[in-house]
C-alpha positions as CSV (number, residue, x, y, z in Angstrom):
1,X,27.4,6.0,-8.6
2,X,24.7,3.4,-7.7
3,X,26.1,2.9,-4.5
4,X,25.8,6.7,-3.8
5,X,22.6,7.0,-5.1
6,X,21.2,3.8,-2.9
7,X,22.7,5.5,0.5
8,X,21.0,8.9,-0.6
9,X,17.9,7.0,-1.2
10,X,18.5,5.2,2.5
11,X,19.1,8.9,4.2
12,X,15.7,10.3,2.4
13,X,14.1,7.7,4.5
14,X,14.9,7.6,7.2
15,X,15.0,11.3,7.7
16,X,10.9,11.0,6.6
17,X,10.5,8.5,9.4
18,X,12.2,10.4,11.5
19,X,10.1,13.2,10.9
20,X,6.8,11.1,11.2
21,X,8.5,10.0,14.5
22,X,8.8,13.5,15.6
23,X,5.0,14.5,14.8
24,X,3.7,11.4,16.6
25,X,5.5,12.4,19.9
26,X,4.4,15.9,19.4
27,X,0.9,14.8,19.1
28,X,1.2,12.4,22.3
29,X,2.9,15.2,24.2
30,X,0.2,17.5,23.6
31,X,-2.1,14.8,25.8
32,X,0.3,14.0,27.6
33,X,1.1,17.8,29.6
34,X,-2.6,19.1,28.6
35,X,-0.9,21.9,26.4
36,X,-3.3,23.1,23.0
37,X,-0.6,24.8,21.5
38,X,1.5,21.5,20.8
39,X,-1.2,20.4,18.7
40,X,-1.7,23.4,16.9
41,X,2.4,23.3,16.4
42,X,1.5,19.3,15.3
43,X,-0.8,20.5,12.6
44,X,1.5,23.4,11.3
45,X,4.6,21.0,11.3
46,X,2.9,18.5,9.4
47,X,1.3,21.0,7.0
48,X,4.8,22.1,6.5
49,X,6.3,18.6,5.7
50,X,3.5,18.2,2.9
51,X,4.3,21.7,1.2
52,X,8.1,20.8,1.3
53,X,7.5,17.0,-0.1
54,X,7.5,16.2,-3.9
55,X,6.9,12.9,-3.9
56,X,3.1,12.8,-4.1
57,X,3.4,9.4,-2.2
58,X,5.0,10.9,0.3
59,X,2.6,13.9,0.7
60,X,0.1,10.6,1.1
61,X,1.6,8.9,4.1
62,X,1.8,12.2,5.7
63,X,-1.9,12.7,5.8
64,X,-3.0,9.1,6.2
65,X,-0.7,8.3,8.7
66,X,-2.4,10.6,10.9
67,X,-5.4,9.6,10.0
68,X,-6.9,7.5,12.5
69,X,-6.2,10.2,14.9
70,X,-8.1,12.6,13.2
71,X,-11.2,12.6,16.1
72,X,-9.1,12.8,19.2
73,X,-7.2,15.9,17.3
74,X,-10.8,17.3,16.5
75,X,-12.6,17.1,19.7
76,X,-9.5,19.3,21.5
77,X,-11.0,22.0,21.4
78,X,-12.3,22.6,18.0
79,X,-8.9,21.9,16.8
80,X,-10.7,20.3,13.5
81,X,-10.8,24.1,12.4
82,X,-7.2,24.3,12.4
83,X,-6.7,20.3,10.8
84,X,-8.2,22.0,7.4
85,X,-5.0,23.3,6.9
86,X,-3.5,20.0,6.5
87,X,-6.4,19.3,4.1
88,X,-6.3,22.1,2.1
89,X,-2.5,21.7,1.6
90,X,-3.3,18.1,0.5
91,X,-6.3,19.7,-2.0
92,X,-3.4,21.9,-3.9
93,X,-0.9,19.5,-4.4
94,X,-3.0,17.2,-5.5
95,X,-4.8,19.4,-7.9
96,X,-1.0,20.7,-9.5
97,X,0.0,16.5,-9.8
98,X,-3.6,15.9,-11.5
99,X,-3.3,18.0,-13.8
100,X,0.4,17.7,-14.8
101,X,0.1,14.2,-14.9
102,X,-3.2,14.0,-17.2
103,X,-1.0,16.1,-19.7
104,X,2.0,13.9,-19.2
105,X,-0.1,10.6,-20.3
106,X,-2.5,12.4,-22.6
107,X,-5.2,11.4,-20.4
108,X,-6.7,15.4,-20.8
109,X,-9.8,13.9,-21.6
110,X,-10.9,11.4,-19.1
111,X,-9.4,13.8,-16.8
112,X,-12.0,16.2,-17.5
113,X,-14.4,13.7,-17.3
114,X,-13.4,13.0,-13.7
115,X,-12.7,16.5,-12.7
116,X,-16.2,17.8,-14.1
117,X,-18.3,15.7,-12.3
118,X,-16.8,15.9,-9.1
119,X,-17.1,19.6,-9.6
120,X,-20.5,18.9,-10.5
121,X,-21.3,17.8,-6.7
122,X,-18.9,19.7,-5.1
123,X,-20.7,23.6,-7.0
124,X,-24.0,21.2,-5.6
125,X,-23.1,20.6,-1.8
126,X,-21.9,24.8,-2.1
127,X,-25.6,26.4,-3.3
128,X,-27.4,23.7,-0.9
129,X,-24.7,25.3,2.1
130,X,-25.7,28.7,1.1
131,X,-29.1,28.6,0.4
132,X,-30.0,26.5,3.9
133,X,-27.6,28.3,6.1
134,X,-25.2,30.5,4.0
135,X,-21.0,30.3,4.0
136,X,-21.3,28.3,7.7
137,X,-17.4,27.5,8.7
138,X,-18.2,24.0,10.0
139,X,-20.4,22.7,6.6
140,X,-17.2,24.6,4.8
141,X,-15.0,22.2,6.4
142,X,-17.3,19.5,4.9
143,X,-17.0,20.8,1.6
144,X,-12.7,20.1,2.4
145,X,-13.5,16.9,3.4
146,X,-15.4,15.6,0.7
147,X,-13.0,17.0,-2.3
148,X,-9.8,15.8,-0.6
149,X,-11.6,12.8,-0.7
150,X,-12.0,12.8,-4.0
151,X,-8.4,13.9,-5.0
152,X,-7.2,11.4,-3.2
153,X,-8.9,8.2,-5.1
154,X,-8.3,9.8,-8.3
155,X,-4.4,9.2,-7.4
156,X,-4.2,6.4,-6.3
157,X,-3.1,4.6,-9.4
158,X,-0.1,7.0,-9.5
159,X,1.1,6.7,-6.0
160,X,3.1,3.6,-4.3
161,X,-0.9,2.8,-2.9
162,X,0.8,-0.7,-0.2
163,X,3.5,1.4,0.8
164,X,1.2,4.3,1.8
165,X,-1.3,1.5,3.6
166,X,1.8,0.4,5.5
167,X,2.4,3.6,7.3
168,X,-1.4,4.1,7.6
169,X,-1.9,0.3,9.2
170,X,1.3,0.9,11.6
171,X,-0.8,4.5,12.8
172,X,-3.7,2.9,13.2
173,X,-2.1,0.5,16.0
174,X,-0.3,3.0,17.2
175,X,-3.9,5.0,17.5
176,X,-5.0,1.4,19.2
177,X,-2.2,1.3,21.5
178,X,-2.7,5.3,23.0
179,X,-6.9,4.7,23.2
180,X,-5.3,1.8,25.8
181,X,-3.8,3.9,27.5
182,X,-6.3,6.6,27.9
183,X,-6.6,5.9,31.4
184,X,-3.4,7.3,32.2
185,X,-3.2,10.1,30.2
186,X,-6.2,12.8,31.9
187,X,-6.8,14.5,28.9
188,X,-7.5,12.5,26.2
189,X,-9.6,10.2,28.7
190,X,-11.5,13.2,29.1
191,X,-12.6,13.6,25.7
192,X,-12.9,9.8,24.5
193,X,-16.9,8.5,25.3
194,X,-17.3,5.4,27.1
195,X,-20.0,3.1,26.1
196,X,-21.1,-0.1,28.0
197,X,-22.3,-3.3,26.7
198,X,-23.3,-6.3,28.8
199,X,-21.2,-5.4,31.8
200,X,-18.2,-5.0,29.7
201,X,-17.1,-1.5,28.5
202,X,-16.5,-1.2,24.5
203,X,-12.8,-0.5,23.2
204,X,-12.9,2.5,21.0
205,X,-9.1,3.2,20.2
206,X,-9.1,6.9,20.0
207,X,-12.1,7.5,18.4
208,X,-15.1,9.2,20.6
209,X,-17.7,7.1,19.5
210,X,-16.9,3.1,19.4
211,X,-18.4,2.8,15.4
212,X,-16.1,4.6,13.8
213,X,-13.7,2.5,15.3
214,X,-15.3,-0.5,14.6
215,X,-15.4,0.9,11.1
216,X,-11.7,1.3,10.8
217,X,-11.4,-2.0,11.7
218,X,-14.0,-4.1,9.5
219,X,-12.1,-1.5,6.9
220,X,-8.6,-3.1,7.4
221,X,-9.9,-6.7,8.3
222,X,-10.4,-6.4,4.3
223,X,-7.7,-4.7,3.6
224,X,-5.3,-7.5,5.0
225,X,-7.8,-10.5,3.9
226,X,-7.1,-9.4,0.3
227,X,-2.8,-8.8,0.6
228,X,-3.0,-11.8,2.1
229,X,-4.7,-13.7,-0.9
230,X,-2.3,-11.6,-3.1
231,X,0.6,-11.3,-1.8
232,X,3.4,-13.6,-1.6
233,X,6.4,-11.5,0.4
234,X,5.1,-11.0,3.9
235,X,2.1,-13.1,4.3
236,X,3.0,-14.3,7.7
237,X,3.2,-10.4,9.0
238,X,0.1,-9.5,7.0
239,X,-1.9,-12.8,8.8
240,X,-0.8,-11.6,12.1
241,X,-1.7,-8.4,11.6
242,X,-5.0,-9.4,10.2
243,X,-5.5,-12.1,13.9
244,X,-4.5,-8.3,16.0
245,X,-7.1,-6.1,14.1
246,X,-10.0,-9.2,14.4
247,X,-9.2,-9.0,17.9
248,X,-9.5,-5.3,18.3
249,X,-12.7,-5.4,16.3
250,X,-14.5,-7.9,18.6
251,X,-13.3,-5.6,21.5
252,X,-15.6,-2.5,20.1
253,X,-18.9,-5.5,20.5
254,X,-20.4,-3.6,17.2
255,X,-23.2,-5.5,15.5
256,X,-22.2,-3.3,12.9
257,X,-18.4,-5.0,13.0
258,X,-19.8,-8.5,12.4
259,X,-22.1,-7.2,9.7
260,X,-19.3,-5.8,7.8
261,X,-17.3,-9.3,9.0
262,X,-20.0,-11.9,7.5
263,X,-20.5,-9.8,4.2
264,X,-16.6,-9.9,3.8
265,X,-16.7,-13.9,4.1
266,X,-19.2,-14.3,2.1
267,X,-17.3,-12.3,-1.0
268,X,-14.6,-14.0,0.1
269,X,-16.2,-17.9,-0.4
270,X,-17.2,-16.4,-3.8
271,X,-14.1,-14.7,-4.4
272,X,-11.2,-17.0,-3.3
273,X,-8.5,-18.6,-4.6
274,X,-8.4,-21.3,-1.6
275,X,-9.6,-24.8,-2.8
276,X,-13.3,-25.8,-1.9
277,X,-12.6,-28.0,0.7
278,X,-10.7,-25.5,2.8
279,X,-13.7,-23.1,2.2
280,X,-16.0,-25.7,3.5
281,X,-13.5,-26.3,6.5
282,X,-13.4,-22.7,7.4
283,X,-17.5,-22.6,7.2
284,X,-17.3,-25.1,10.0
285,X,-14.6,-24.1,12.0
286,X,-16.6,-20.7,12.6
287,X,-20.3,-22.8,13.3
288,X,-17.8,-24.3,16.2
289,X,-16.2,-21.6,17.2
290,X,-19.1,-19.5,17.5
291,X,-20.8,-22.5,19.5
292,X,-17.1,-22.4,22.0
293,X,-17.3,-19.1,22.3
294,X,-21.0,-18.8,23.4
295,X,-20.9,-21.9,25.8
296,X,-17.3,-21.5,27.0
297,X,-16.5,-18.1,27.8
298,X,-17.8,-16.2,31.1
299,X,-20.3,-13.7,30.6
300,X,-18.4,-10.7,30.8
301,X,-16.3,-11.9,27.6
302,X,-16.1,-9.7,24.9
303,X,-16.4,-12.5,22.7
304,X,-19.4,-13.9,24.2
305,X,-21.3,-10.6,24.5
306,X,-20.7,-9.9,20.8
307,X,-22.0,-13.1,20.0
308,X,-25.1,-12.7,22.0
309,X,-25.8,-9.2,21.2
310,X,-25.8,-10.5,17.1
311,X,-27.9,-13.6,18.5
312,X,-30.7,-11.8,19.6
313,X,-31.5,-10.9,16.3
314,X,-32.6,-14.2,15.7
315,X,-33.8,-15.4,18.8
316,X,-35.5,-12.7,20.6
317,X,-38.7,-10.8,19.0
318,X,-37.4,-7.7,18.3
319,X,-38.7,-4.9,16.5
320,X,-36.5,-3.4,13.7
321,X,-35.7,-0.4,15.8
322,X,-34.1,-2.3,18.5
323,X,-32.1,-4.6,15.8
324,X,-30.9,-1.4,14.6
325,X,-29.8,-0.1,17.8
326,X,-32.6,2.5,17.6
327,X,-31.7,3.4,14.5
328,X,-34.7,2.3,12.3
329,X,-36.9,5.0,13.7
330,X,-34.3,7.7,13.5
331,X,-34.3,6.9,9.3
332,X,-38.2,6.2,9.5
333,X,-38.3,10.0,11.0
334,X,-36.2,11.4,8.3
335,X,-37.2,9.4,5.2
336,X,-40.8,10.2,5.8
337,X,-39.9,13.9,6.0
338,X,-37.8,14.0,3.1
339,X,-40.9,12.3,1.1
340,X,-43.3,14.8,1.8
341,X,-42.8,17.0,-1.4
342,X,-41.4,16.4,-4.7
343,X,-39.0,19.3,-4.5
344,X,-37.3,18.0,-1.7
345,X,-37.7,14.4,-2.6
346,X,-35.3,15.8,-5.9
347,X,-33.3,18.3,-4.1
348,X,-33.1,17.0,-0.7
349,X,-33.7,19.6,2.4
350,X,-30.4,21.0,2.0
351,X,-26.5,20.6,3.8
352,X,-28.2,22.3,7.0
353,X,-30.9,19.9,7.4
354,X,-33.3,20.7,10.4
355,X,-32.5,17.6,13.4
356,X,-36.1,16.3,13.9
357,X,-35.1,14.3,17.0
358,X,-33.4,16.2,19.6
359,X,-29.4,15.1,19.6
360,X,-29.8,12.7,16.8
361,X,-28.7,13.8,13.0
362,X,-29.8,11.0,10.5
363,X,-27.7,8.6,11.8
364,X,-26.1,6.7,8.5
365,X,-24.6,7.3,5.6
366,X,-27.4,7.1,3.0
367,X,-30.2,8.3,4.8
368,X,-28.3,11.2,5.4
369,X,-27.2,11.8,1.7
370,X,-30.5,11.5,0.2
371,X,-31.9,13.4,2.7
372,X,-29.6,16.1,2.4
373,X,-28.9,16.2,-1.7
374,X,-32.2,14.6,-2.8
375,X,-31.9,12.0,-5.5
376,X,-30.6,14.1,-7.7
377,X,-27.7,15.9,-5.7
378,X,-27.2,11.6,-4.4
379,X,-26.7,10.7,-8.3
380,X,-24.2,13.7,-8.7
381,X,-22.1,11.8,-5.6
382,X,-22.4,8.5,-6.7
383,X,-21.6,9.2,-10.4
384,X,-18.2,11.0,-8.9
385,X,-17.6,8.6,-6.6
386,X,-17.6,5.8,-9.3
387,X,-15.5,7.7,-11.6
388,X,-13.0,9.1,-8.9
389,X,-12.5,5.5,-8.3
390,X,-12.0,4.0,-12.1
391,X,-9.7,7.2,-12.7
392,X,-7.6,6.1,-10.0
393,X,-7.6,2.5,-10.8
394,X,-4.5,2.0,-13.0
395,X,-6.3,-0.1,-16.1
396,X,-4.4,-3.5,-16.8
397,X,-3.4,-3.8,-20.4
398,X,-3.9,-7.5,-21.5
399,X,-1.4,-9.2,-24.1
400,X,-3.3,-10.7,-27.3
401,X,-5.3,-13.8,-26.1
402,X,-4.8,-16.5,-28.8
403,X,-5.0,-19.9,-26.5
404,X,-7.7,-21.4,-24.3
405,X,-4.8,-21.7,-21.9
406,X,-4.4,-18.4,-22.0
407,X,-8.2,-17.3,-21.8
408,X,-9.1,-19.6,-18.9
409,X,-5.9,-18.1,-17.0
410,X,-7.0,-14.6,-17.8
411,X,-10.9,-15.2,-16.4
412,X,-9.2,-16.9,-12.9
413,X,-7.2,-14.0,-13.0
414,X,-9.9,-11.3,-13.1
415,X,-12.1,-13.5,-10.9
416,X,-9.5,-13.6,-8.0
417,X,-8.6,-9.5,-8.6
418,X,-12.5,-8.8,-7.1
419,X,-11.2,-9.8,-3.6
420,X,-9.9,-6.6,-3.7
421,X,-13.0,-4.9,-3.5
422,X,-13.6,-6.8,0.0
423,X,-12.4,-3.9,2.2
424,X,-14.2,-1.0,-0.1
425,X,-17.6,-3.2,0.1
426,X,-17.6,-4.3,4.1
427,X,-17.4,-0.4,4.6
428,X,-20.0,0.9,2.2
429,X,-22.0,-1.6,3.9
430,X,-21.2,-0.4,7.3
431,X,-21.3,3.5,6.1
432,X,-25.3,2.4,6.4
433,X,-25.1,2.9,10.2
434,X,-23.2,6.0,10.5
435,X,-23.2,10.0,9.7
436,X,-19.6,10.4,7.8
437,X,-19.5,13.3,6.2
438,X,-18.2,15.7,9.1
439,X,-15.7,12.6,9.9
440,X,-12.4,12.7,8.1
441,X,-11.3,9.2,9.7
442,X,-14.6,7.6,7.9
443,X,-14.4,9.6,5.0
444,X,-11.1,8.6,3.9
445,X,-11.7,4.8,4.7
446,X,-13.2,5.5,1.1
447,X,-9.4,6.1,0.1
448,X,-7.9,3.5,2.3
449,X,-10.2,1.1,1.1
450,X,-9.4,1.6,-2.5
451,X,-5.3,1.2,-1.9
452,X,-5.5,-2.0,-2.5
453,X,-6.9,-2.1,-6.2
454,X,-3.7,-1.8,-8.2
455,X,-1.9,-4.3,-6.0
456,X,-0.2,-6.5,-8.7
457,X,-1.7,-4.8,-11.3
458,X,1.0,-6.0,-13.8
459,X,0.2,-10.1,-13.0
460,X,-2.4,-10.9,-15.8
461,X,0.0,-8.8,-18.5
462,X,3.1,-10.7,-17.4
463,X,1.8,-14.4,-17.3
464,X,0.2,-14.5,-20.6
């Protein structure tokens, strides 16, 4: 009977793979021969597969796994219309398991708690949509966005979270590996932006701008940093796939990148298990490298350039707007306009903000949600947010402490658990330099950064 059960379990699988398989190719092909319809038949398919699938971590690998490909899906086209579908599958399933699953573990209450303040922002972002620019399709979609986001950290605690940031990390290279060869394929080179930096153009996987690529990877740099301080099974494939994604991050040459990098090592010094000594080795052994890499390399290395480009914040006399990559008088523009009355310094100017310089929205995360919400539609999204993320986070129930032993263990235990915020920090840091909200790639990273919090979540419980 076990043995029947095991190959059924085996077959299940890899039929899912298989299927996964099947919607990458169809994805590809859809480049590949220039055809629309393929991608529409992509989106249905995978729709499909999420309605059919019970397992809600399941339903989870089929929309993060396709993920990173979100933007070269979108900008065919206007196929993002059609990619709600996926979303709003993902928004009804998750709502039926929430809600049978807060009555299976009598958590009714914090449930509510949860669910009423995300419907708090959510009834907020709809009367800002309809009073600035009524039931607009494309600020719609926003609303999608931002719930599914939502839903999704408040399950994470009941979902197999590493397994699901497996599938997404092996799509994200996969994402890596087709921007590479965008060359060849006349479509999707068509659509992806180039951007140039010191005589070198910027990798951008299949993203269309090179940031939010950057973003995805200063996003799993911290995911992999913090499995590999946990983790005992797989470290050597987790630190190899950490060494591929640093590389593919300095490819993008985003100041942004190495902000998000040098906050992460910093948390990490603090944070770390790894003896003193080997901290105070790995501070030098990046003073040299850094030094190799700016002497060494030719000009035209990406290395090199990235290091100059965060150099010349030090050792040229630059204004803040050009630190900022011309983003300090975008915010400057917007911030003083939102300060100009109180109602809008409260309520913000609304979903459908007017664009006060010509192509440029407000260019980062923050600027953009105060501006749009006001402080007090901003408090209604960061009050959510928090408890979206301590719903999801499956709380550890300690054994009685009655030993020092025991207590000191405990504190080194909890100490070493906050290098699992590393990825979830380094991109609300580098959220600061980029518009998300019409992004379901960046938007999510909220989810795939939060995957990681129940890793192990048994350890401090089983070792006292």
């Amino acid at each position: 009977m076990e043995r029947v059960e095991t190959y059924n379990k085996v077959n299940k699988t890899f039929a899912f793979n298989v299927n996964i398989f099947i919607l990458f190719c169809e994805l590809v092909l859809s480049y590949l021969i220039s055809k629309e319809i393929l991608v529409i038949f992509f989106i249905f398919h995978l729709s499909l597969l999420m309605i059919m699938e019970k397992d809600m971590t399941n339903v989870f690998i089929l929309l993060m796994s396709f993920i990173p490909f979100y933007q070269i899906i979108a900008m065919n086209k206007g196929n993002f219309k059609i990619y709600v579908v996926v979303l709003f599958v993902f928004i009804i399933k998750s709502l039926v398991n929430l809600i049978f699953k807060a009555k299976e573990k009598n958590e009714n209450l914090k449930f509510q708690q949860c669910l009423f303040f995300v419907f708090a922002f959510m009834l907020y972002y709809l009367v800002s949509m309809l009073l600035t620019c009524g039931l607009d399709l494309g600020y719609l979609f926003g609303f999608i966005y931002i719930f599914s986001m939502f839903l999704g950290l408040m399950q994470i605690k009941q979902i197999d979270s590493i397994k699901v940031y497996h599938y997404y990390l092996v799509m994200f290279f996969m994402s890596a590996l087709l921007g590479a060869c965008a060359n060849f394929i006349p479509a999707l080179d068509m659509i992806l932006r180039k951007a140039t930096v010191g005589g070198i153009d910027r990798f951008s996987g299949v993203s269309w701008d090179t940031n939010y690529f950057a973003l995805q990877c200063c996003c799993n740099v911290g995911m992999l940093l913090s499995l590999i301080e946990q983790r005992k099974t797989k470290k050597i494939t987790y630190i190899c796939c950490f060494l591929v994604v640093l590389i593919l991050g300095i490819t993008t040459v985003s100041k942004m990148y190495i902000v998000g990098l040098a906050v992460m090592f910093v948390l990490w010094l603090f944070a770390s298990k790894t003896k003193i000594p080997l901290k105070i080795g790995a501070i030098i052994l990046l003073i040299v490298g850094i030094i190799i890499g700016y002497y060494a390399l030719p000009e035209t290395n990406s290395i090199r350039v990235l290091i100059q480009r965060f150099l010349n914040v030090f050792t040229e006399s630059q204004g803040l707007n050009q630190i900022t990559t011309g983003r300090w008088n975008i915010w400057s523009t917007y911030m003083n306009d939102w300060i100009q009355s109180w109602f809008t310094i409260f309520f913000g100017k609304g979903v459908s903000y007017p664009v006060l310089i010509e192509g440029f929205g407000c260019h980062g995360f923050y600027v953009e949600t105060i501006y749009q919400f006001g402080l007090l539609g901003s408090l209604l999204f960061l009050i959510a947010f928090l408890f979206s993320i301590f719903y999801g986070k499956e709380k550890v129930k300690n054994k009685k402490i009655s030993t020092p032993k025991q207590y000191k263990m405990v504190k080194i235990e909890r100490r070493r658990k906050r290098i699992n915020y590393l990825a979830l920090i380094s991109v609300l840091v580098s959220y600061a330099a980029l518009s998300i909200f019409n992004q379901v790639d960046s938007i999510f990273l909220m989810v795939v950064s939060c995957l990681i919090l129940n890793v192990d979540k048994e350890t401090i419980s089983n070792e006292i």
